[in-house]
N, C-alpha and C positions, 0 to 999 in steps of 0.2 A: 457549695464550695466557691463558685464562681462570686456569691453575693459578697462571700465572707474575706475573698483576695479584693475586691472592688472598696470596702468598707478599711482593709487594715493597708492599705497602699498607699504610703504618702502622696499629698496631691503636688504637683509638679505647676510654677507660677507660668505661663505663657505669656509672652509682652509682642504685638504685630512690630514685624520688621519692616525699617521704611525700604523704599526700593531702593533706596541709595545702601546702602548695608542689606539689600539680598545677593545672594549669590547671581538670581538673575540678572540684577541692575547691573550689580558691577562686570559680569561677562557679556553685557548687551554694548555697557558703555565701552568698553574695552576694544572689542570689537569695532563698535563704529570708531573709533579713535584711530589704531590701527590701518582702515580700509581708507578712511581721508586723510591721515600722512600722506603714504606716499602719491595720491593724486594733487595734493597740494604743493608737493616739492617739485612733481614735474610742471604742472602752472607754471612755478616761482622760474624755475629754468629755460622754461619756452620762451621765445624773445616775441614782446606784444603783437609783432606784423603777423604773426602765425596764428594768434588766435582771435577768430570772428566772435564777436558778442552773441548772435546767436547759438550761433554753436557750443560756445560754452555756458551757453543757459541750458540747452539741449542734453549737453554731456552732464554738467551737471546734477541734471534731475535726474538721468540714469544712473549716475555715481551713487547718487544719495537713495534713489527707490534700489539698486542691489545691497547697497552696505544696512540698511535698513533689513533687508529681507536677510540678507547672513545672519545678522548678528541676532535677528529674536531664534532662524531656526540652530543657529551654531549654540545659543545662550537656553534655550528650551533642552535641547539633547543631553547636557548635563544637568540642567538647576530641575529637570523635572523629573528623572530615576531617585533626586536624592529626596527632593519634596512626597515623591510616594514610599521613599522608606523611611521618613518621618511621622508621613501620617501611620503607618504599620507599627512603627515603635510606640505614636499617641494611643492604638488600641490594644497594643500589648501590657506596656504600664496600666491600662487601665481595668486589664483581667482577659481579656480577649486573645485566646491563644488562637484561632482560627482565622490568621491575619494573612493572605495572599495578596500576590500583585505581579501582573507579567511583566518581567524586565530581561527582553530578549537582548541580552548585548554580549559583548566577546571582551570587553576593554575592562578596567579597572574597577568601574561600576558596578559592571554585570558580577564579576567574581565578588563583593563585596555584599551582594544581592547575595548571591547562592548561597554564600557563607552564613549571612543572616538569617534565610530560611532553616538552613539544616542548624540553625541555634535554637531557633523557635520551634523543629517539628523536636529537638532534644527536650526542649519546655514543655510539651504538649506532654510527648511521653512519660517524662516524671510528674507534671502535674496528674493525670489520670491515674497513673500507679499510687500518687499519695492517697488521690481522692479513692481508690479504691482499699486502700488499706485503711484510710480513715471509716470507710462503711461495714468494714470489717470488723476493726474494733469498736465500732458503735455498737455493731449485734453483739459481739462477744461481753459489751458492758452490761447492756438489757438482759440480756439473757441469766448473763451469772446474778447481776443484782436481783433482779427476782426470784432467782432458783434462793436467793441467802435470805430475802424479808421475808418469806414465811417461815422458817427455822426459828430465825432471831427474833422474831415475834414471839413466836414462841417460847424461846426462852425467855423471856422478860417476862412475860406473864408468870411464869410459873416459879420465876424468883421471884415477880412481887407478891405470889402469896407464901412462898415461904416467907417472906420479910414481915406479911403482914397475921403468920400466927395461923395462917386456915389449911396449913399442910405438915402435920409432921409437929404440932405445938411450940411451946415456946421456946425463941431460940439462947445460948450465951451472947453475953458480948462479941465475944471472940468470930464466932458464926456470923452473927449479926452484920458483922463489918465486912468480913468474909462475901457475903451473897450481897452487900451491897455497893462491895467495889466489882462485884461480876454483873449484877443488873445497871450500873453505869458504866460498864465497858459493852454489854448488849447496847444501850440507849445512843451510845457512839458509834456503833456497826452499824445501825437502824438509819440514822442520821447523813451515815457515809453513803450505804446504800439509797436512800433515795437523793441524795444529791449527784449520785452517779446515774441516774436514772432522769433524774428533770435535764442534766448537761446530755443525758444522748434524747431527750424530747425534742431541747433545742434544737442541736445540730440535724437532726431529723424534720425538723418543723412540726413537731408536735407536740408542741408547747405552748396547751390548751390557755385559752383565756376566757373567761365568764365576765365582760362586763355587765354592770349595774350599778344602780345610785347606792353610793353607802356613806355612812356618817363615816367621814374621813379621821377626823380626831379619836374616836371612840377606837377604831382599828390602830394607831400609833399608841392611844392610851392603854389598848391591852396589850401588845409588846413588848410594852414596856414595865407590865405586872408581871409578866411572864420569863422577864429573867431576874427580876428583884431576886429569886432563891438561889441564882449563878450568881450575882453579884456577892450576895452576902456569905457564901461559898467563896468569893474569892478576894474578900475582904476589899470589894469596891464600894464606894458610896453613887448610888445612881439618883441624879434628878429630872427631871420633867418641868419644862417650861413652857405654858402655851401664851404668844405673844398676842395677838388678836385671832387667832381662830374660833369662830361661833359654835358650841357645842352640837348645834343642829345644821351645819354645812354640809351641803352633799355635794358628792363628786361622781364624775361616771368611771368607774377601775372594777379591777380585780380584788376581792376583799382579802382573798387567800393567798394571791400572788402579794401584793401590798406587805400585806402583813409578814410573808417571806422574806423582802425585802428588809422591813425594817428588824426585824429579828436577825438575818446576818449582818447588818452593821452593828446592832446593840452587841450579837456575840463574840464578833472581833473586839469591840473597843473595851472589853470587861475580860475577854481571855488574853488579849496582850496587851493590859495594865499591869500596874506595879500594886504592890499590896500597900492597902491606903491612897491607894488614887480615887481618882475622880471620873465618873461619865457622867456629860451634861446632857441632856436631849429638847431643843428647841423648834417650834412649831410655829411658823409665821406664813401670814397671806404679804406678799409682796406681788402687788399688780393682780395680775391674771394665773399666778401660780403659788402654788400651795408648796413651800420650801422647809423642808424637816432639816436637823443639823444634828449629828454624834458627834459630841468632842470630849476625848480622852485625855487624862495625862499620863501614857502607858509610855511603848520604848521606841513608837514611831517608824518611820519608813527610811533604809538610805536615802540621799538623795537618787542618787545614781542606781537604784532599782525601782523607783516613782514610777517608770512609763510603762512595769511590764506589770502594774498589780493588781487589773483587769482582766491578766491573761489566766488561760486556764491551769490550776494546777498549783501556782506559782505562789510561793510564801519568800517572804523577805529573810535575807542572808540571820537579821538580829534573831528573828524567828526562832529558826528553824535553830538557832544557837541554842534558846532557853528551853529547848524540845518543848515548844507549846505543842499543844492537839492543834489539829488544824488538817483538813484537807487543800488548801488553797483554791476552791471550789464558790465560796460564798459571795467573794466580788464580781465575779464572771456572771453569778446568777443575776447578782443586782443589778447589774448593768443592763442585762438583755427584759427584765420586768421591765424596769423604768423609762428604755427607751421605746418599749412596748406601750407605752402607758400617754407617749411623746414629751415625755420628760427628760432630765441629763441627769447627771450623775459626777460629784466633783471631790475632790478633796484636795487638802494641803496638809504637808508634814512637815518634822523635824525630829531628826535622829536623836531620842533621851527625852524629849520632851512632851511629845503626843499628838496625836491627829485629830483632826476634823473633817470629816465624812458629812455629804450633802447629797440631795437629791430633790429634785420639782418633779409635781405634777400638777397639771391644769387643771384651771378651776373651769373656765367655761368649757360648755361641751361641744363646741364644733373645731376644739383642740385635738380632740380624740377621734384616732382611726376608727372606721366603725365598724370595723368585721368583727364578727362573733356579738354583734349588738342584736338585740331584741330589732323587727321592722320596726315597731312606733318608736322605737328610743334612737334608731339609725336617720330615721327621717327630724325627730328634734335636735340631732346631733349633729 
């Protein structure tokens, strides 16, 4: 929970303040200003027979060694209670709810202090209550999703042999259609279910990865056979473009996460097209990274909902209008493969006109985190 407030916290620009614009400079300088006034006006007043050259070199350096010693400890006792409830706020924005600091004082400080504590131990308390009802519902997703894939497996099975003739003989039309709009409402439970199941691996941190070497191209290029029968289902025309990719390139990834990936972008960019659109999908080495691109001409993103469509759950207002299928589940997943993989993940939209969806991964291997590698392929890595 802590990684995942560190990671979604805007980052905050810090610029060093010169002394002259800190609070210490200016209550240091103040100070001594202050304390040499009035020794300088009584000078000015004394008539010269009174004051011996000595002595006022004498007086002087004691003038100047006290208003010295005031002003850093009078300019320390304020500018440094606020300097350590800055640095507590730098560890707060940054996730760190376990932010202390002794600030014994009775003055305006101090209560500004105690005030901020008891804001922060209120932070504290609600962040753990979230974090514990988020583990909460974690179990209670695992749990139920598994209790449903063995059911709904099972019924699809046993619709696809009705559908295919080996239960029950041939069936009418009317049937026909029948059991195989209920075997494509199973294939969507089945679908929901494990993508509720990889989103509580993740938040859990078990959300296995098998690296090894695979022909990267071959993996996008079955992806992309594999909704040709959703496309032509939804009267999209799907193409495939490989710009300099070597049919024999290997890369070190995940064959089955990868492949995850690029099948939830292919199935956005064909479920929220228009009938008679278009998906393109492009394949290009640029440098040291291997950059795949979906681009649609479906019904796009608002702008003004672009920053949350990563987040879990979340489908876009246009969406949710044309009651697409959708659990808003499948960018969330891409996102965490790919930077799994140390790769990004990008897109650009426009409302009515359609998206483009991107995603790198590295071609050299000491791109690549190496946990869950093979030892020999960690030590080439």
């Amino acid at each position: 929970m802590k990684k995942n407030a560190q990671q979604n916290t805007p980052r905050v620009m810090e610029h060093p303040i010169s002394f002259m614009h800190s609070l210490f400079g200016r209550l240091f300088l103040s100070s001594l200003v202050l304390t040499f006034v009035p020794v300088g006006v009584s000078l000015y007043v004394l008539p010269p027979a009174v004051i011996k050259p000595t002595s006022l070199l004498v007086l002087f350096f004691f003038i100047l060694l006290f208003a010295l010693s005031f002003s850093f400890v009078f300019s320390q006792s304020i500018a440094r209670p606020i300097a350590v409830l800055t640095e507590a706020l730098r560890r707060l924005h940054a996730g760190d709810y376990n932010v202390r600091a002794s600030i014994n004082r009775k003055d305006e400080i101090g209560q500004l202090a105690r005030f901020f504590y008891a804001t922060v131990d209120t932070l504290l308390e609600t962040h753990k209550r979230d974090a514990a009802l988020s583990d909460i519902k974690s179990q209670f997703v695992t749990v139920a999703a598994h209790q449903l894939r063995t059911p709904l497996s099972g019924m699809k099975w046993t619709l696809r042999l009705l559908l295919d003739g080996d239960m029950g003989g041939k069936l009418s039309e009317k049937q026909h259609d029948f059991l195989q709009q209920g075997y494509q409402a199973t294939e969507r439970m089945i679908r929901l279910v494990n993508d509720f199941l990889d989103i509580s691996r993740i938040e859990e941190g078990r959300f296995g990865f098998h690296f090894k070497k695979i022909r990267i191209r071959a993996v996008i290029q079955k992806a992309v056979d594999d909704v040709r029968i959703l496309a032509e289902a939804q009267d999209v025309s799907l193409a495939f473009q490989n710009t300099n990719v070597p049919e024999d390139l290997e890369i070190i990834a995940d064959e089955e996460r990868v492949y995850t990936a690029t099948s939830n972008m292919l199935d956005n960019a064909i479920r929220y097209n228009t009938a008679g659109g278009d998906v393109t999908v492009v394949v290009a080495l640029k440098d040291d990274m291997l950059e795949v691109r979906v681009t649609d001409t479906g019904i796009g993103i608002p702008a003004s909902e672009q920053p949350k469509i990563f987040s879990r759950f979340y489908r876009a207002s246009n969406a949710v209008r044309r009651q697409t299928e959708g659990s808003g589940l499948g960018l969330y997943i891409v996102r965490n493969i790919i930077r799994r993989h140390g790769g990004e993940v990008g897109f650009s939209s426009m409302e009515g006109k359609g998206t483009e969806f991107y995603f790198t991964l590295p071609v050299k291997e000491d791109f690549i985190r190496n946990q869950n590698l093979p030892p020999a392929m960690s030590e080439a890595a």
